[in-house]
C-alpha angles and dihedrals in degrees: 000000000000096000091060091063095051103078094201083076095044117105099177142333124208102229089185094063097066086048096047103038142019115248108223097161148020148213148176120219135176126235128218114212146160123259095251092065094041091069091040080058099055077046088066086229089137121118126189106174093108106030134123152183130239133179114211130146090008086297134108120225131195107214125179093022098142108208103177106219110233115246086242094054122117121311096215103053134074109224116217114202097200104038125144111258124196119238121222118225137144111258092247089067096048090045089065100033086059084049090051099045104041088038099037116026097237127151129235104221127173106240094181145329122226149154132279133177085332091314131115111229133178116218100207121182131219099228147172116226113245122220130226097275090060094048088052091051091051097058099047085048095054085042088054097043080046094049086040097054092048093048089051092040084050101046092047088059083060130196 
């Protein structure tokens, strides 16, 4: 996914997401979504700290994902930040991620939205929850690749 590395195309990440879970696969999924929302999103008023996905009925569905209406926006509807939204994937997808999740206990999260061809689309990500230990070891091993990248900065300037 190229567009996900371009961050003029990127709309949100959810940070939390790479310190509570590993990530073992991804996926891309459309949205749909009202118009309203469409222009709060090239806004950049989306939020995915506390979202979440949840298969029910064969179809995936984005909850507690906060995008803030703009004051412009239509008169005559009533914008509802935290709405469902559907997510779009092929039935294939959500074929294995209903296997994963009811075989293997693991968790649908939202990693970003961002924008595609003109489109909106939200990578998720199929995880494991890490416990405390694993959160512990990835800290001391980003302070060590940190420590790591000043003593070698320091030691190419030289005496």
């Amino acid at each position: 996914m190229a567009d996900k590395d371009d961050s003029a195309g990127r709309i949100a990440v959810n940070r939390r997401a790479k310190h509570e879970y590993f990530i073992e696969e991804r996926f891309e999924a459309g949205v749909a979504l009202h118009g309203w929302e469409v222009k709060a999103l090239r806004a950049g008023r989306l939020q995915l700290q506390e979202a979440y996905v949840l298969l029910k009925d064969d179809e995936a569905w984005l909850f507690g994902a906060h995008v803030s209406p703009l004051l412009a926006a239509s008169s005559h509807v009533q914008p509802d930040p935290t709405r469902s939204r559907k997510l779009l994937l092929h039935r294939r997808q959500i074929d294995s991620l209903v296997g994963a999740v009811e075989r293997k206990g693991r968790t649908i999260v939202p990693l970003a939205m961002y924008w595609k061809n003109g489109r909106a689309k939200l990578e998720v990500g199929l995880a494991r929850g890490k416990k405390e230990h694993d959160k512990r070891a990835d800290t001391r091993e980003r302070e060590w690749q940190r420590e790591k990248a000043r003593d070698m900065k320091g030691r190419q300037r030289g005496p």
